[in-house]
Backbone as ProteinMPNN parsed JSONL, in Angstrom:
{"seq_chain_A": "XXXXXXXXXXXXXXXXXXXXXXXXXXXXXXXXXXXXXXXXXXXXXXXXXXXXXXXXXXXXXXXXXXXXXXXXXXXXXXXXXXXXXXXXXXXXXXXXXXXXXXXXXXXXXXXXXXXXXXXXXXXXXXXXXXXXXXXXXXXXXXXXXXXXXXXXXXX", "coords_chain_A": {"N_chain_A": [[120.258, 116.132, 85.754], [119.6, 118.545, 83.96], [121.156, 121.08, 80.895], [119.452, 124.046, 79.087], [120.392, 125.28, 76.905], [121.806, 123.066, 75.262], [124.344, 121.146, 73.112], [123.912, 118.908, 70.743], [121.213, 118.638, 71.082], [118.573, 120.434, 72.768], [117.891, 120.873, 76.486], [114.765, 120.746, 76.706], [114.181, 119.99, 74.728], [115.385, 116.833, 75.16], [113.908, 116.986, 77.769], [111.64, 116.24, 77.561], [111.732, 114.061, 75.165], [112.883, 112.011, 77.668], [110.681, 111.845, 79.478], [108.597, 110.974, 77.786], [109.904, 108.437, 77.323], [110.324, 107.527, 80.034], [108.394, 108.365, 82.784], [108.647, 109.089, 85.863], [111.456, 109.708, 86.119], [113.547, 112.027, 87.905], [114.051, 114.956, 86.811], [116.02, 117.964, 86.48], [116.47, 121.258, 85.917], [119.297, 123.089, 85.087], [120.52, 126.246, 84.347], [121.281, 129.005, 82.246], [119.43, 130.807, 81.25], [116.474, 132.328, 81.997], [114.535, 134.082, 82.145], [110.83, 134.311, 82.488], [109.759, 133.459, 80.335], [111.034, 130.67, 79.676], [111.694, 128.944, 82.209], [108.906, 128.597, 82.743], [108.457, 126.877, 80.154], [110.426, 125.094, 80.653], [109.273, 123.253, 83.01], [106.891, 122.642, 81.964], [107.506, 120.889, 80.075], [108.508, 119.149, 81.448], [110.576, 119.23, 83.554], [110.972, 118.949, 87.065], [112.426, 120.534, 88.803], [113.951, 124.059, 88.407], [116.935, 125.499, 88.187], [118.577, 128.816, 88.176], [121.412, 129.936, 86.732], [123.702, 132.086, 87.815], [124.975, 129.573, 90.431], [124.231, 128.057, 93.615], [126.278, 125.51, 94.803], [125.929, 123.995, 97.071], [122.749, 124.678, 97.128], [121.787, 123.278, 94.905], [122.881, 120.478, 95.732], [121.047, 120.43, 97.869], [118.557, 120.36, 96.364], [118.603, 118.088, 94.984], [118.779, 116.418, 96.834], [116.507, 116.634, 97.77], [114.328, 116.033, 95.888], [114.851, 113.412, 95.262], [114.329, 111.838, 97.68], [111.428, 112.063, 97.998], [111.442, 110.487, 95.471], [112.197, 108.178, 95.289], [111.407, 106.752, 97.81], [108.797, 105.551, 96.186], [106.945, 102.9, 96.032], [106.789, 100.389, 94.091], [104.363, 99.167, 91.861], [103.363, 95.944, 92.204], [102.481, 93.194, 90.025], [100.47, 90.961, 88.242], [100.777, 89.874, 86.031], [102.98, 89.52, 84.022], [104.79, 91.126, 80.66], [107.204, 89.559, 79.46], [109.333, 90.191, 77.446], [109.839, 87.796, 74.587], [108.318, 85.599, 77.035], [105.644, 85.317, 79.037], [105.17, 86.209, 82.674], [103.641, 84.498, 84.767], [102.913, 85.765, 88.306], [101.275, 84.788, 89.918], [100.234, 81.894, 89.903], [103.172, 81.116, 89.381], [104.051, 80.714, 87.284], [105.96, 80.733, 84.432], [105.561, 81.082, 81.074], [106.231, 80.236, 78.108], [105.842, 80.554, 74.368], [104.348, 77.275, 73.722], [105.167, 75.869, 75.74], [105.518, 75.616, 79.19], [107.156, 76.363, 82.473], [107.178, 75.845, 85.8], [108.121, 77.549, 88.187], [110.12, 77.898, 91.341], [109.475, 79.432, 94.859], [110.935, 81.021, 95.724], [112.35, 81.808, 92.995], [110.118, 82.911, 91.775], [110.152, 85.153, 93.217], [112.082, 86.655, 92.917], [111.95, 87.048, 90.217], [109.793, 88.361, 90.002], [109.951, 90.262, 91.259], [112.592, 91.386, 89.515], [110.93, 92.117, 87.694], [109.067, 94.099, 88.329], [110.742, 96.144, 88.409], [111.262, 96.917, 86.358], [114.091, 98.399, 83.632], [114.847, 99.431, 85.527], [117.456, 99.618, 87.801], [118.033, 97.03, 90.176], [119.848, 97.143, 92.92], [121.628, 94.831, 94.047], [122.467, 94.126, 97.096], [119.827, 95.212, 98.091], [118.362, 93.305, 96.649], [118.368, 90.933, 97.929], [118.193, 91.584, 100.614], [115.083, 91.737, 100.617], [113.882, 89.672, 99.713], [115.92, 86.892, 100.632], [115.745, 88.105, 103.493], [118.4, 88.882, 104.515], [121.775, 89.742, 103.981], [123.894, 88.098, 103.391], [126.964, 86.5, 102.823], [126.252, 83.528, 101.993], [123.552, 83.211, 101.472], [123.704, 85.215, 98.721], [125.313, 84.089, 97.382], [123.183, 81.751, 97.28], [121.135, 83.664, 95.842], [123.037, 83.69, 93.503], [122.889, 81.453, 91.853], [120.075, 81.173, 91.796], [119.454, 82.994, 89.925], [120.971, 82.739, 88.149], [119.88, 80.035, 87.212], [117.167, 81.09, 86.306], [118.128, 82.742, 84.236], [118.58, 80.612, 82.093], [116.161, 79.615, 81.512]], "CA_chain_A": [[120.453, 117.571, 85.7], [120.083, 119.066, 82.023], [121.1, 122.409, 80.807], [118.625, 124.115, 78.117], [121.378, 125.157, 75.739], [123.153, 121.801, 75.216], [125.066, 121.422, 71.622], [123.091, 118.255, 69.685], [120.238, 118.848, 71.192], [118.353, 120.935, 73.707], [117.227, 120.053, 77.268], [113.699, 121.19, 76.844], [113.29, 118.438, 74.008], [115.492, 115.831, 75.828], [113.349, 116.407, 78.825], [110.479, 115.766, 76.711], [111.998, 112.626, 75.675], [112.81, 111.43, 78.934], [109.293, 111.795, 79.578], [108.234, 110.14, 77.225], [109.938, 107.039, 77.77], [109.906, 107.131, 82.19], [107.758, 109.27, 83.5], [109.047, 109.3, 87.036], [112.864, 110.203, 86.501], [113.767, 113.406, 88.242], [114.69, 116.333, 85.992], [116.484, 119.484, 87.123], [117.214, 122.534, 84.556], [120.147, 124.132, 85.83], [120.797, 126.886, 82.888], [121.469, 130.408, 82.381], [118.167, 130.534, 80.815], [116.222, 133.34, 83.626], [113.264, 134.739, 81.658], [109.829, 133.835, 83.172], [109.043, 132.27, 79.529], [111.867, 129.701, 79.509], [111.321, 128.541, 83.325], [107.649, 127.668, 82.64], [109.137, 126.245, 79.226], [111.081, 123.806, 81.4], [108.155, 122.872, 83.99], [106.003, 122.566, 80.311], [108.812, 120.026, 79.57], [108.297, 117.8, 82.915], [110.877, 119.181, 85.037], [110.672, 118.781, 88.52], [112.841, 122.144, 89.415], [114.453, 124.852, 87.778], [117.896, 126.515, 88.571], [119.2, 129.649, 87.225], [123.079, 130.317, 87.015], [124.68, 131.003, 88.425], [123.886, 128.863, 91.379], [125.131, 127.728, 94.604], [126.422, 124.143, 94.532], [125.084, 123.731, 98.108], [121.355, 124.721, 97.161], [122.151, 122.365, 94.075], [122.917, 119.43, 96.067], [119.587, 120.053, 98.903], [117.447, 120.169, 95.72], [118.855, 116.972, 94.489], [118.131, 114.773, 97.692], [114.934, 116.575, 98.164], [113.936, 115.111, 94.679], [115.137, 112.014, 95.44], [113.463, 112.119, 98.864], [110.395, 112.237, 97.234], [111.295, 109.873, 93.846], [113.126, 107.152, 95.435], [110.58, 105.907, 98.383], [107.618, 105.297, 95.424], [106.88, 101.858, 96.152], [106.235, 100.032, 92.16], [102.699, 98.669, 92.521], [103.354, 94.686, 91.613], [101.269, 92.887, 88.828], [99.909, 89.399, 88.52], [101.306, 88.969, 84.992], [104.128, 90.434, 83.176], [105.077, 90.078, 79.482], [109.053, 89.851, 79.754], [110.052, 89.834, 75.606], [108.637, 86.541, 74.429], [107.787, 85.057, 77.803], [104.655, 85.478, 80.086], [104.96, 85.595, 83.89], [102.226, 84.464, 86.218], [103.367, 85.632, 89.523], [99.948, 84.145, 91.083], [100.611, 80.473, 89.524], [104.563, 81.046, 89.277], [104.482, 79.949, 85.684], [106.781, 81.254, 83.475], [105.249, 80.361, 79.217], [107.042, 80.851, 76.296], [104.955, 79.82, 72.954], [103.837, 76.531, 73.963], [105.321, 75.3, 77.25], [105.134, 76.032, 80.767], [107.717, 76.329, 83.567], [106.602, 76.166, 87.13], [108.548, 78.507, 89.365], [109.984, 77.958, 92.719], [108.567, 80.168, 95.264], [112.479, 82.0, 95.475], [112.634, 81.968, 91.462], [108.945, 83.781, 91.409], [109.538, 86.17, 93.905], [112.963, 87.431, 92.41], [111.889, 87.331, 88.552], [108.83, 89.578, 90.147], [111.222, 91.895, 91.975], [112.996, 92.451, 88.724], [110.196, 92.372, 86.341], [108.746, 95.548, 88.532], [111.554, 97.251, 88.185], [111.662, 96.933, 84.725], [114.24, 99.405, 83.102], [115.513, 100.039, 86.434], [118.804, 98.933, 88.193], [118.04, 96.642, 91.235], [120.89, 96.552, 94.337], [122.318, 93.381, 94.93], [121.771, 93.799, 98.189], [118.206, 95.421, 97.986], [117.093, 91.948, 96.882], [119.105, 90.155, 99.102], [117.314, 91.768, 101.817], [113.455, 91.827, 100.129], [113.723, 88.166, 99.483], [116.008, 86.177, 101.679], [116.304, 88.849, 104.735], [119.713, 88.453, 105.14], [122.45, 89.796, 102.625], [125.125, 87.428, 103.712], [127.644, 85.343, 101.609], [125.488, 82.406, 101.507], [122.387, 84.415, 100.865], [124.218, 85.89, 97.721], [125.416, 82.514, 96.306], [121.999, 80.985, 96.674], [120.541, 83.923, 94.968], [123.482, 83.751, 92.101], [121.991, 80.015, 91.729], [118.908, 81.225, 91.165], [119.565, 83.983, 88.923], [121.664, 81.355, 86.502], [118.49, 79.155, 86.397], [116.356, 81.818, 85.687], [118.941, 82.945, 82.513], [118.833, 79.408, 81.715], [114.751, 79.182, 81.21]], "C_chain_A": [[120.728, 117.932, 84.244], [120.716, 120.563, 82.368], [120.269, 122.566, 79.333], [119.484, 124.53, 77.099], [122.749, 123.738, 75.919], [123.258, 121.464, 73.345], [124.16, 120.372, 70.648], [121.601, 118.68, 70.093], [119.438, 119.404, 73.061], [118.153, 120.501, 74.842], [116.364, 119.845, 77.412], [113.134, 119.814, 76.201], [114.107, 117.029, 74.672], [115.178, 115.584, 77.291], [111.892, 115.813, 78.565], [110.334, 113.994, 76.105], [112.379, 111.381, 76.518], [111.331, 111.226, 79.821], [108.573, 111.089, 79.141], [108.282, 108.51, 77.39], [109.809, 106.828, 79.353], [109.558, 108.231, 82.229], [108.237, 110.038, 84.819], [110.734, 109.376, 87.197], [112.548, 111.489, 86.479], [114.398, 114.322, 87.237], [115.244, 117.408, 86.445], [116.888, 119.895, 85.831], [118.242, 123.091, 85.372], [120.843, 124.776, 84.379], [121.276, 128.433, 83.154], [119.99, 131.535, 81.998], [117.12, 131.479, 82.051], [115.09, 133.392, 82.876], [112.2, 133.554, 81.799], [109.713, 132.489, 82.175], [109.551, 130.758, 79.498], [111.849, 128.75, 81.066], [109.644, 127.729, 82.909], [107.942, 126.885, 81.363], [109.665, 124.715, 80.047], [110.152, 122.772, 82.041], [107.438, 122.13, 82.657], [106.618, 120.985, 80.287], [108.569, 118.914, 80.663], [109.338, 117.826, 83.731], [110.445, 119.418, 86.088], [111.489, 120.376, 89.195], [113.779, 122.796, 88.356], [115.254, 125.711, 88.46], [118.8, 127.552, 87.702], [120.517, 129.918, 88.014], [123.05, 131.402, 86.941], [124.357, 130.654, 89.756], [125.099, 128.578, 92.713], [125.003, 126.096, 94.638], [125.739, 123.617, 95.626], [123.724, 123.715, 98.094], [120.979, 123.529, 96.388], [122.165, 120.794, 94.832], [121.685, 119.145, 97.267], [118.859, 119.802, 97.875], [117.794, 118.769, 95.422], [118.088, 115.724, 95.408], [116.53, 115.315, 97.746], [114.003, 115.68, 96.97], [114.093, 113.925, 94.992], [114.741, 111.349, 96.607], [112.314, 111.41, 98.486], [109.836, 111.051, 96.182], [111.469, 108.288, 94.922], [112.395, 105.586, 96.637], [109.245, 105.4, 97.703], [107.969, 103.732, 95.529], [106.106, 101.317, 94.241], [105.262, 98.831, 92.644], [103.344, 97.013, 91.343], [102.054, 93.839, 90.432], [101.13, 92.01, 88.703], [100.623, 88.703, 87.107], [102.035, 90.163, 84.646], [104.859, 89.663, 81.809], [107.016, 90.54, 79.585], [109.589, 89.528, 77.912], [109.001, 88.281, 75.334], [107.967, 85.765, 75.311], [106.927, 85.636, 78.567], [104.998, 85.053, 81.296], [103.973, 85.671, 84.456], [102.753, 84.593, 87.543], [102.408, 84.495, 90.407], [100.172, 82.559, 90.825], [101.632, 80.467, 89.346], [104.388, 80.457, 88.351], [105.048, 80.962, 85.025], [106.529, 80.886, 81.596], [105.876, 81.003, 78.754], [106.306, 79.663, 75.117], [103.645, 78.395, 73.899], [104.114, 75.987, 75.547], [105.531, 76.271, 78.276], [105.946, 75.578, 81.618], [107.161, 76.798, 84.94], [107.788, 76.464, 88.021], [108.549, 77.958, 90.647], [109.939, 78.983, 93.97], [109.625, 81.422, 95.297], [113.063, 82.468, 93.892], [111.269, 83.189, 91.175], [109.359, 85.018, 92.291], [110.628, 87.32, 93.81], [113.086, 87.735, 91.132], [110.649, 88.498, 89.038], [109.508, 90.641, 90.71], [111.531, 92.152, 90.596], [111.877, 92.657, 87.384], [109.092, 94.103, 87.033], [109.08, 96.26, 88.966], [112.078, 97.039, 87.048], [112.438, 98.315, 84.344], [114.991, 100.163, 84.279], [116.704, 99.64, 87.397], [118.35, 99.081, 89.861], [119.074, 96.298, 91.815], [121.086, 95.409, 94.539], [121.527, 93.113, 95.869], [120.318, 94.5, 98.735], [117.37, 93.851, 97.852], [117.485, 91.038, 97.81], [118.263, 90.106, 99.823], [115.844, 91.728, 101.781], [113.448, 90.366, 100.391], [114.291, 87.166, 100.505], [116.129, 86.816, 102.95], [117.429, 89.519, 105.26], [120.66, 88.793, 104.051], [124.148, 89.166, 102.752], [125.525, 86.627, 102.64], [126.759, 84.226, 100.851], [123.859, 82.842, 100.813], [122.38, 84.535, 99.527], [124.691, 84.79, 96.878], [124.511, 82.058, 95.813], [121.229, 81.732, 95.709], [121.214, 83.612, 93.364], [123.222, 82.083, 91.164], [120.961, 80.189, 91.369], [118.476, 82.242, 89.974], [119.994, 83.255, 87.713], [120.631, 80.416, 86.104], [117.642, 80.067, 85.947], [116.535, 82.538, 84.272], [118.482, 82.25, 81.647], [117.356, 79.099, 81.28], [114.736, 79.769, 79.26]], "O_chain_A": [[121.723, 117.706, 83.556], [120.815, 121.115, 83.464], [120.272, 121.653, 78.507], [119.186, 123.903, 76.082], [123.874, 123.58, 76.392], [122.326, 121.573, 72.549], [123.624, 120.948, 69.702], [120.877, 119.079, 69.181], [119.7, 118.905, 74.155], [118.141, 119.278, 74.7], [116.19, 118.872, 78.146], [112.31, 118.983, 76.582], [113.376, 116.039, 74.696], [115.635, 114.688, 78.001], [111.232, 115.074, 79.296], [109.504, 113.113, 76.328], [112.264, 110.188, 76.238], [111.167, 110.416, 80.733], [107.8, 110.452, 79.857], [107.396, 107.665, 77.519], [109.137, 105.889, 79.779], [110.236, 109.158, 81.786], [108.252, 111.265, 84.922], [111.257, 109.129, 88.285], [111.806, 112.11, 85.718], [115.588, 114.091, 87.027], [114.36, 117.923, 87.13], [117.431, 119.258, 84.928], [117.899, 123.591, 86.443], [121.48, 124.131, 83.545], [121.586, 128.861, 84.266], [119.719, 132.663, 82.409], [117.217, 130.986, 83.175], [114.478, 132.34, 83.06], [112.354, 132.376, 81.479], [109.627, 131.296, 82.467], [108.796, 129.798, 79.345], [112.065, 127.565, 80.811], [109.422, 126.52, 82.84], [107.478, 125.769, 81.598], [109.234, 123.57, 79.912], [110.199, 121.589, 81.704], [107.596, 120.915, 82.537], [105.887, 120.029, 80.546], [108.478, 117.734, 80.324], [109.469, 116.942, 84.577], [109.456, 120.145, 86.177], [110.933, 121.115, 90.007], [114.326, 122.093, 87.507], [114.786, 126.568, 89.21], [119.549, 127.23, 86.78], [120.748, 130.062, 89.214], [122.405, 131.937, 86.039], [123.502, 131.331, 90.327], [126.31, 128.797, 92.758], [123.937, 125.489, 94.533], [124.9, 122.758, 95.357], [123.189, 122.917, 98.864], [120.116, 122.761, 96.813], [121.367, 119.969, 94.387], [121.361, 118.004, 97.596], [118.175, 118.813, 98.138], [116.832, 118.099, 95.798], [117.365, 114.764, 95.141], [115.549, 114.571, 97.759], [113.155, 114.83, 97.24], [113.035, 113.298, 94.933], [114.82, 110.122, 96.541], [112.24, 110.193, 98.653], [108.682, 110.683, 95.965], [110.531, 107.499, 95.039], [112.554, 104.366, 96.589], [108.474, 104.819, 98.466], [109.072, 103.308, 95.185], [105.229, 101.831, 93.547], [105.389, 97.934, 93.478], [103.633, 97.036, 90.147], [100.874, 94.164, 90.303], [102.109, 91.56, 89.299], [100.943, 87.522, 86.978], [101.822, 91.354, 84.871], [105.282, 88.515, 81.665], [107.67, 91.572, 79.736], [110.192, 88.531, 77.514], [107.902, 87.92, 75.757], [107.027, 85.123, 74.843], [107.357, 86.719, 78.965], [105.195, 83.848, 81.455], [103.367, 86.714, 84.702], [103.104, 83.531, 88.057], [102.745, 83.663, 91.249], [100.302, 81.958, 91.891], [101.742, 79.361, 88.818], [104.616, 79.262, 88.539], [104.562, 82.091, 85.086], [107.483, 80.419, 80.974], [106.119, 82.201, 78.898], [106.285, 78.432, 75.088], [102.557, 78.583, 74.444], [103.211, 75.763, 76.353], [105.681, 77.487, 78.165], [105.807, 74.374, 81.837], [106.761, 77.943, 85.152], [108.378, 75.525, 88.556], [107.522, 77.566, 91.2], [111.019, 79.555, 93.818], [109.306, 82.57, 94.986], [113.973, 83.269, 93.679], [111.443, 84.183, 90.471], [108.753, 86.039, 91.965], [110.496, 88.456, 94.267], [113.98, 88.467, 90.709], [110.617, 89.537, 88.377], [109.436, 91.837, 90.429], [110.898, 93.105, 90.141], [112.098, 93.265, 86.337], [108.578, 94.943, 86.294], [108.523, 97.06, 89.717], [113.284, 96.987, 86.808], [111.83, 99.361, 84.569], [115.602, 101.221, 84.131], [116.082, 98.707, 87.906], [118.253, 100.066, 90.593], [119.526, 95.2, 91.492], [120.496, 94.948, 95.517], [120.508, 92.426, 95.927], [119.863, 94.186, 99.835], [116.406, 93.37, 98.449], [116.647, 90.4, 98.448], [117.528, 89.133, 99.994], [115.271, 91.682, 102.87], [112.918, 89.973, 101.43], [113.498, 86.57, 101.233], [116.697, 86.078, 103.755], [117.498, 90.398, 106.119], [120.449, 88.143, 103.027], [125.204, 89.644, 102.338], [124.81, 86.15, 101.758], [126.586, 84.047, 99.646], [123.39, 82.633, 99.694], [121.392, 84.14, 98.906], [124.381, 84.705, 95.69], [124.387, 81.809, 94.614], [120.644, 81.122, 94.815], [120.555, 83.386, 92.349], [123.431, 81.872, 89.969], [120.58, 79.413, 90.492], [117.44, 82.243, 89.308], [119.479, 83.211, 86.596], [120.464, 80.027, 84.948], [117.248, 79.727, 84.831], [115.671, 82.842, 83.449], [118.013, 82.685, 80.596], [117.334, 78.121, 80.533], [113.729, 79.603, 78.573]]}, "name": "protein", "num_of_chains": 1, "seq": "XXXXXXXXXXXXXXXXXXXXXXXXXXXXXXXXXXXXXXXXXXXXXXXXXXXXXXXXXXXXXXXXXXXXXXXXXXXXXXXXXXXXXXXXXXXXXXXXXXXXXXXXXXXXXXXXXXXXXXXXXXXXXXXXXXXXXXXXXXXXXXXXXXXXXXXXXXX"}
């Protein structure tokens, strides 16, 4: 939620740069800001809705989930390779390279470095992978993944 008069810098251009870098985060203007030009200004900008103050906190909080409604079930289309900083993953051959050598992936190491490599930039749930990967987001579940998360540091 921006507002278009904010003190270092506007919302118009920090929805512009939010744009820039993720495309698909939700924007709301909620401003004082009314005139037609400054509304399509916003939209221009890549928000998703525009509220003029003064507002009702109740309409405020339906627009929110409806956005998020909307944002939140986008399934992130998986990819066969991903460059992670200096290392290459092969999901399809579970290899993991860096420069010269080659780590081969076990089928629970590939299929939770691909969970978070496509959600790059984005903060995966505990128990979201819990449940993607082993089914089950129980104690033991959650150990074995923090086992496999420490080897995967460790590459």
């Amino acid at each position: 939620v921006l507002d278009v008069m904010m003190p270092k810098k506007d919302g118009i251009e920090l929805a512009k740069d939010i744009r820039n870098l993720q495309s698909d985060v939700p924007i709301i203007f909620l401003t004082a800001k009314t005139m037609k030009e400054d509304i399509l200004e916003g939209f221009k900008a890549g928000a998703d809705d525009y509220i003029s103050k003064p507002f009702s906190m109740e309409e405020l909080i339906f627009r929110i989930e409806a956005i998020t409604r909307r944002t939140k079930g986008k399934k992130v289309k998986e990819k066969d390779t991903y460059i992670l900083g200096k290392y290459t993953f092969d999901t399809q051959r579970q290899i993991l390279a860096f420069d010269d050598s080659q780590i081969k992936l076990t089928t629970k190491e590939t299929e939770l470095l691909t969970l978070l490599a496509a959600n790059v930039n984005e903060m995966v749930e505990r128990n979201f992978a819990l449940r993607t990967i082993w089914i089950d987001d129980n104690y033991f579940n959650a150990r074995s993944m923090d086992v496999y998360i420490t080897k995967l540091r460790n590459f």
